[in-house]
NUVEX-972052 format. One record per atom (N, C-alpha, C, O, CB): z, y, x; residue in one letter. Coordinates in steps of 0.02 Angstrom, whole numbers, plus 50000, padded with zeros to 5 digits. Atoms other than C-alpha are relative to their C-alpha. Glycine has a CB too. Layout:
ZYXA
...
END
This chain:
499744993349991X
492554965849926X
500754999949986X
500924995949942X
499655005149952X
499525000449992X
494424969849958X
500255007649984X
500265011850029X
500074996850058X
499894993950008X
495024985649852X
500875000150012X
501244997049974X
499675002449927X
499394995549998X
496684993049908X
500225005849958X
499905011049957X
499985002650052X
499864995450052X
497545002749782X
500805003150016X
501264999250003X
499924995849923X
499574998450002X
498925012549818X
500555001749930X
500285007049913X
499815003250036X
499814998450049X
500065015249665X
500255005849979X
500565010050010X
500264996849992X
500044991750036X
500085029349542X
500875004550021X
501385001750044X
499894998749881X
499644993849971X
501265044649582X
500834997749956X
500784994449904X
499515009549971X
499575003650043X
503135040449516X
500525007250019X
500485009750075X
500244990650022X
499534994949982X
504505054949511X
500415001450067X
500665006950079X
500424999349956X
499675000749932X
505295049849690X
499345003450035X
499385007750078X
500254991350028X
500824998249966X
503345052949739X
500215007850017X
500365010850069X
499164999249931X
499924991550002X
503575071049685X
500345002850035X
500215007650072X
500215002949949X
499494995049959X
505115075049749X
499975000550075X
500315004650105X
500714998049987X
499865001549937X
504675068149926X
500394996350022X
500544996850082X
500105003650024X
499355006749962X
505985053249948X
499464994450005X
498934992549981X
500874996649936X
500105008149980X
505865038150022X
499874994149957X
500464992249956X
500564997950029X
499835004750063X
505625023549884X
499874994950023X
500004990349984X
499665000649934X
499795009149967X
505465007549996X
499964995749933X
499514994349894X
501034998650040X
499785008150043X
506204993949890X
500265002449938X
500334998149895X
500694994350039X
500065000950066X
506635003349741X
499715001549941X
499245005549946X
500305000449991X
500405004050046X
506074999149586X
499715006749935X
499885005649877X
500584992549965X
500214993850016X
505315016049514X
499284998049934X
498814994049937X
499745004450084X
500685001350051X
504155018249336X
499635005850020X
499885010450052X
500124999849908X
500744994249988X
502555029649352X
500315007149971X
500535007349913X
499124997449941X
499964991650061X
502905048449285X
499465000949971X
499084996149976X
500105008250034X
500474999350054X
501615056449161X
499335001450032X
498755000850012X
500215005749950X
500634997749941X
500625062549315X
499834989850002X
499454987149961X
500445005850113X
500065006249957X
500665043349399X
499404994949938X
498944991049950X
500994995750018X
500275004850053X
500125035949215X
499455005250008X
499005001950035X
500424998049917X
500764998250004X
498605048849212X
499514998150067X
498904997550071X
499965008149988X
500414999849942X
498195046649383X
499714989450000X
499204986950023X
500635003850084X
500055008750020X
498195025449343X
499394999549961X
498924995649964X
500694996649948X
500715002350063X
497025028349198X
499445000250042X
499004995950037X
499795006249924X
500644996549960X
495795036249318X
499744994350025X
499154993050016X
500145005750062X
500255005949954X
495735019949427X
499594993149966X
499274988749996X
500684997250036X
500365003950031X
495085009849297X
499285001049999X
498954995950007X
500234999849946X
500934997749991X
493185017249299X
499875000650086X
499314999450110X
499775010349956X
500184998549921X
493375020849501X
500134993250031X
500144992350091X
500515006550042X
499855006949972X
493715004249533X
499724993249958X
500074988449941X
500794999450006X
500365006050055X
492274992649420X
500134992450045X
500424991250097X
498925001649986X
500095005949989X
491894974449419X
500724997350041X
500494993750085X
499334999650037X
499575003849987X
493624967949478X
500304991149964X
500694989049921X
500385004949997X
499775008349997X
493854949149476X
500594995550002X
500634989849977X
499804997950045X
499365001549988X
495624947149531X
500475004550022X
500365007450075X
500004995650038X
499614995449977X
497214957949530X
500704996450042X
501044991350030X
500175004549935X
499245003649975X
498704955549645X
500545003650024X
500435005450082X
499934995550055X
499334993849990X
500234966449667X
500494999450014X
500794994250000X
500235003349958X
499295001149971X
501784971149755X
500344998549899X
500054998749845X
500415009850063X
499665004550055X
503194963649620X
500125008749987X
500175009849927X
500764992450017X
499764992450024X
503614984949617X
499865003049938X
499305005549931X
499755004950041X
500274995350056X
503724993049438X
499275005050001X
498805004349962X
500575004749994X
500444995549987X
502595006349491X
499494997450022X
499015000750002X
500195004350036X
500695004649989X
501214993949563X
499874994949952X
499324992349951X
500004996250066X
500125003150059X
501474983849410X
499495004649945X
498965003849915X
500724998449971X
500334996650080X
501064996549283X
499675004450042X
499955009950043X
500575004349927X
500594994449967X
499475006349406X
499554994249984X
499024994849954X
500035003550097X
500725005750027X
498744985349403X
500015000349926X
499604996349905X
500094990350024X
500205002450076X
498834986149206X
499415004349974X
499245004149915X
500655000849944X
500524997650028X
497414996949201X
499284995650005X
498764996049972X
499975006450027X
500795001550019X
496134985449258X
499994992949979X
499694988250005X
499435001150065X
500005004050027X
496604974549141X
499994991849985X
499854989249931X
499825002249992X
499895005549997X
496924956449210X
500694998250012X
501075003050023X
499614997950038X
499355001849981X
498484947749241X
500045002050064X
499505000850090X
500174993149993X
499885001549913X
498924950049421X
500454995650028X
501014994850003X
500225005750037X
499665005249952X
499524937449547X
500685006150032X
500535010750070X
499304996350075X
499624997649939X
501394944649613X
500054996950082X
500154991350105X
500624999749975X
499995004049910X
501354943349810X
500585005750039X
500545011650056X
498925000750058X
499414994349964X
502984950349889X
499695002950046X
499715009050058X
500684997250036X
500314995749920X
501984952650049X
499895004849990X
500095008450036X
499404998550040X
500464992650033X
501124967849963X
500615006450000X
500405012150005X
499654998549893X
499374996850011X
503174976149947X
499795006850041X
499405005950088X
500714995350029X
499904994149945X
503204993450035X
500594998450065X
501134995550061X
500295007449954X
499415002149935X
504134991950208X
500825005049964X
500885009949927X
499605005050110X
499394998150040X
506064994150167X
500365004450049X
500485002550106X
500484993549974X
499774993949990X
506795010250203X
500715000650015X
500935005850040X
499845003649948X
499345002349991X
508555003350213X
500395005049992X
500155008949951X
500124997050059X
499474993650033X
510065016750196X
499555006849994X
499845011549965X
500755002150060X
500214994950019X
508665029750196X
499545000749923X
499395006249899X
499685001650056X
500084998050067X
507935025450018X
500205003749952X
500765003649926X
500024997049981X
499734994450048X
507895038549906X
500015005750019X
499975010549981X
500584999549978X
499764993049958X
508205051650039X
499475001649992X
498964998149994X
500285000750075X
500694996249973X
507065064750045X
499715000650074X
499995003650120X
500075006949982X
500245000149909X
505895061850214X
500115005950048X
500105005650110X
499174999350010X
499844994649970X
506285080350241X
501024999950048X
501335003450089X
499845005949927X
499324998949991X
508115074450254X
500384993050048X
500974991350052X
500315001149920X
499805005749965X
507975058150373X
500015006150074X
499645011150082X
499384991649995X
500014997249941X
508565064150555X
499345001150043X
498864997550029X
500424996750032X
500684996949982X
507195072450660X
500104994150050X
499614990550047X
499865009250026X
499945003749954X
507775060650797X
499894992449986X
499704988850031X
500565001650024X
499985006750008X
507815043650709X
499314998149963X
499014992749963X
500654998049962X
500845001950022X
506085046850613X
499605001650088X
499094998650103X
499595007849916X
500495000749924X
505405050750808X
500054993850028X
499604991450064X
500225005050065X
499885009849969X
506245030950850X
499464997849977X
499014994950008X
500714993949966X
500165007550056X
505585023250686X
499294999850013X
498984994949994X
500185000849900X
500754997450020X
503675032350721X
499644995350066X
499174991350066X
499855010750004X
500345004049947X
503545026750908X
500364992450011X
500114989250057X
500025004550072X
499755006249995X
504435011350906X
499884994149940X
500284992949895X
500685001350009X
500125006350061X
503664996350794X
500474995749983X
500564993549926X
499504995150015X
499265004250002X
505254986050834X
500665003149963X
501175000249945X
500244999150078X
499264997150030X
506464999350761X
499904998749943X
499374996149926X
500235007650005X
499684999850067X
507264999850587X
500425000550006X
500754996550039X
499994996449960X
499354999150025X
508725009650521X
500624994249971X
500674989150004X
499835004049953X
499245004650026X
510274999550444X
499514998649952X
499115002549927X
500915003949973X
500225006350087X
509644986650301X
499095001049984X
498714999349939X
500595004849889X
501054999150011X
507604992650349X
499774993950037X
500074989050059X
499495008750050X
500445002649990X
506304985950396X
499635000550052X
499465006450051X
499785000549965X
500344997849941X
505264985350570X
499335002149975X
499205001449915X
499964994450057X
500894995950012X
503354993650566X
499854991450026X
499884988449972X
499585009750075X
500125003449974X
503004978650649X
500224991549960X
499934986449978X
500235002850057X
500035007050020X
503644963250544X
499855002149922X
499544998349884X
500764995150017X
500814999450045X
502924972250400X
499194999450009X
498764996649975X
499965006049981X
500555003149971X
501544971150482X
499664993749991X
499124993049963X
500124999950050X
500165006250008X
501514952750499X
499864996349932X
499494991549923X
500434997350029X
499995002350054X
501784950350329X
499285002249967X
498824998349958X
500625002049969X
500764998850021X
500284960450258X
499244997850044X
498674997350020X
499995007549995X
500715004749970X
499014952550393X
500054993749982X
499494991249978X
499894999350081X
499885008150023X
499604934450339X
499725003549919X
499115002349915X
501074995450009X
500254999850071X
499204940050154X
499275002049999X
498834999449964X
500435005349955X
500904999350003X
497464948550201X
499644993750069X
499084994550093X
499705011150031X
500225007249989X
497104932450290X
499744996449945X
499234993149939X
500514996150024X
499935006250027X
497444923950166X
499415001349925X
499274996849885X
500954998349984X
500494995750036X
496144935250052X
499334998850017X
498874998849976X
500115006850010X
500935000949964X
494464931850185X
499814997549968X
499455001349936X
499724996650063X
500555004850050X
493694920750088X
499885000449950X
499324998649932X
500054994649990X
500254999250077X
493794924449915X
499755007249998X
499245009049967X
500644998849940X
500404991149997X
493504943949947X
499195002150029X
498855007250029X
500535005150062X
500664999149964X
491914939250040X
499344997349908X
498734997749910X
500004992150097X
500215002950075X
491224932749847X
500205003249947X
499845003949897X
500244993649984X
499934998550056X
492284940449747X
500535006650000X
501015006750039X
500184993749963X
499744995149983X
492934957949713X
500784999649989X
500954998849931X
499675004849969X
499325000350008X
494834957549734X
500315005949998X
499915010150020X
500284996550044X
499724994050009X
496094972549703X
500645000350005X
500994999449956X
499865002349950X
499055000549956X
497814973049785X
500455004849995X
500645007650046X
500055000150083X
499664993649992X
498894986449716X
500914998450032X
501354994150023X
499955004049913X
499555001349958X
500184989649827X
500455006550027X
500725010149985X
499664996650051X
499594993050005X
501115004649928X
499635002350051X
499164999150073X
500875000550010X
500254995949941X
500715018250069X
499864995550058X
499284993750067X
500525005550021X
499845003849941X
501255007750231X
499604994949979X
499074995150010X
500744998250018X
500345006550005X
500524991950169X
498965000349998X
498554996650025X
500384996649919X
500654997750002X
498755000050125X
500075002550077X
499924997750113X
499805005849935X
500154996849935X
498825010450299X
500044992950055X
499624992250099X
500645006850018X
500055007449962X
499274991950383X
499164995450003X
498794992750045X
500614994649951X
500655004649999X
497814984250309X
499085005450024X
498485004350015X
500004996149896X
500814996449986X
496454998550375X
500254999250083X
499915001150131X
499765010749959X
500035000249912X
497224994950550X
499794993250004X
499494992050056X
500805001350049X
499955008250016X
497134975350500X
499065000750004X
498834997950054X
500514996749899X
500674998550008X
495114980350460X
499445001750079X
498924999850107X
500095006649949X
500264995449930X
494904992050614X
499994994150062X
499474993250093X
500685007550024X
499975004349962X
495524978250728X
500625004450048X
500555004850109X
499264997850029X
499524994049942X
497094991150806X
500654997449971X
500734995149914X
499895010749990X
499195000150005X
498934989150812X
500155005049931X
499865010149912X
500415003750083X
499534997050053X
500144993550661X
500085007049996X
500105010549945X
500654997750009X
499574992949998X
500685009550729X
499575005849980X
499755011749974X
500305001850077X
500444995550017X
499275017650683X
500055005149929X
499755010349913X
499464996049998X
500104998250060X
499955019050510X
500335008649992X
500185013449956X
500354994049955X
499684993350002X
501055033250545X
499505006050034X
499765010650065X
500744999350043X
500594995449983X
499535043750592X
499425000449949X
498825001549958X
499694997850067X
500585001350063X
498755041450419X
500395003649958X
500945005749972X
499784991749970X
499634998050046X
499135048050256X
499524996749932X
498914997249924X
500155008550007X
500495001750078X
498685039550065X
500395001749960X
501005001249959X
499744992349974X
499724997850038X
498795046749934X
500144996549936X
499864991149929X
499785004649998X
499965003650049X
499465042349761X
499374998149991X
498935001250020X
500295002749950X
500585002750041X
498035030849656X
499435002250048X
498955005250024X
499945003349919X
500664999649964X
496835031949806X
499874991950007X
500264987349997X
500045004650079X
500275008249983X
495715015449853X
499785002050063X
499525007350081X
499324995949949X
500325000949959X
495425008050010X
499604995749998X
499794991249961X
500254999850037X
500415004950008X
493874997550033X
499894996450074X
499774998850129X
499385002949966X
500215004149941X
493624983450145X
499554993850003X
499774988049998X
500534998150027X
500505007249978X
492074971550179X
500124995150027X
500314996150085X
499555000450037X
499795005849980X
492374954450207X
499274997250024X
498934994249982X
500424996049942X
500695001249967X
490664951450340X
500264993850035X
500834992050050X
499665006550054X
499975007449954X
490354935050430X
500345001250071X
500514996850112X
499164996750019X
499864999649916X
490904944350591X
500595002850018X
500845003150074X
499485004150040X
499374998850014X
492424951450521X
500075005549971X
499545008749966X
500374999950048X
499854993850076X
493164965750391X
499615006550040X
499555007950100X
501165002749974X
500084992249976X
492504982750400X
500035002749939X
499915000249883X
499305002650041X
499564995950036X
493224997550328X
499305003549975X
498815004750010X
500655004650044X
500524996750027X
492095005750195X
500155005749975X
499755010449971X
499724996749958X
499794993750030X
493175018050118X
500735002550004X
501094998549974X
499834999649931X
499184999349983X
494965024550157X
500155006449945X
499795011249929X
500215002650099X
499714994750050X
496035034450031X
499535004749965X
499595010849968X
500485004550035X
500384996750040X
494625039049916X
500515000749929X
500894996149917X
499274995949992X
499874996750053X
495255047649759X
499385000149922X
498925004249924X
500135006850035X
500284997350040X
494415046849593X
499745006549973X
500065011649983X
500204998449980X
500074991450011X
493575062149525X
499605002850043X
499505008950041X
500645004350009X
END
């Protein structure tokens, strides 16, 4: 089993900005909503997490070391980090949504994020088919890996939404992943 964990809620969360690549701690909400994931998410075997503050301290609830794996990073937001999404141009979020190849100045494509999180849940088949694994990580990267599941192109992600401290679940079957649970919420 292959749990997806999005990470707990962090003050940029709240306000609605962008937080890409930086390096953000949980707020008082993000740390309650973390505790929660420890009982909604049993029997875990192995943790592994973007290197991100905020996906650091959401894996310390279920209590193993975790493996850092950059791949896991949120796609990078480049001069729009930080901005509030209300305040990126209406015209250049309509590029970035239909175009997998775009990225702003110093971002990131939909599309070679992409590559990066299917090379890492590759690289997961086999031990997730035995043993329960738990990948906390960010929005884009969780919404990547339920298209990665589904068997559909990237772009799908921008037609999704996860929320803080939700889990996605994915079966690792002889015939290939299937999606068991998308942005479930504790509680």
């Amino acid at each position: 089993m292959l749990s997806l964990v999005r990470h707990a809620r962090t003050e940029a969360n709240a306000g609605g900005r962008l937080q890409g690549r930086l390096d953000l701690p949980l707020d008082d909400v993000g740390r309650q909503q973390a505790a929660a994931l420890a009982g909604f998410v049993p029997g875990v075997d192995r943790v592994i997490c973007s290197p991100a503050l905020r996906a650091r301290q959401t894996a310390e609830v279920f209590g193993l070391e975790p493996t850092i794996d950059e791949r896991w990073q949120e796609i990078a937001y480049g001069e729009f980090e930080g901005t509030k999404i209300s305040d990126v141009p209406a015209e250049l979020w309509l590029r970035w949504i239909s175009d997998p190849d775009f990225a702003p100045a110093g971002g990131e494509t939909l599309r070679a994020m992409g590559e990066r999180v299917f090379a890492a849940l590759d690289d997961l088949v086999t031990e997730a088919r035995d043993r329960h694994v738990v990948v906390v990580s960010h929005a884009t990267p969780v919404k990547v890996a339920m298209a990665w599941a589904l068997g559909v192109h990237v772009d799908i992600t921008w037609r999704c939404w996860v929320d803080q401290a939700s889990v996605t679940r994915i079966a690792m079957r002889d015939r290939g992943p299937a999606l068991l649970a998308f942005n479930a919420l504790p509680g």
